[in-house]
N, C-alpha and C positions, 0 to 999 in steps of 0.2 A: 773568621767572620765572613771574608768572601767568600768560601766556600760555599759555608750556610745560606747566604744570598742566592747562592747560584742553583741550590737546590731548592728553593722557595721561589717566590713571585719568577725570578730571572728563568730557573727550568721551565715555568710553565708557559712561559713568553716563548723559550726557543722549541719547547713541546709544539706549541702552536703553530709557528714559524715552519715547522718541520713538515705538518700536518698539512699546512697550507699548501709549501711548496710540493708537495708528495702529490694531491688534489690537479695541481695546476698541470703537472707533469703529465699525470695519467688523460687530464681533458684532450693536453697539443699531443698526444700520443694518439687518442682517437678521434681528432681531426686529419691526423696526419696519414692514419689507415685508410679516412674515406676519400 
């Protein structure tokens, strides 16, 4: 049963999560070049 949670609503939280932080990283990476 957690599994199944984990691959529903829960993945797509940490999809997003991922997403985000991948987003943020790439911004202070070209701040950090200029």
């Amino acid at each position: 049963q957690f599994v199944r949670r984990l691959g529903g609503y829960t993945g797509d939280c940490l999809g997003a999560v991922q997403q985000v932080t991948e987003v943020v990283f790439y911004l202070l990476l070209g701040i950090a070049m200029v």
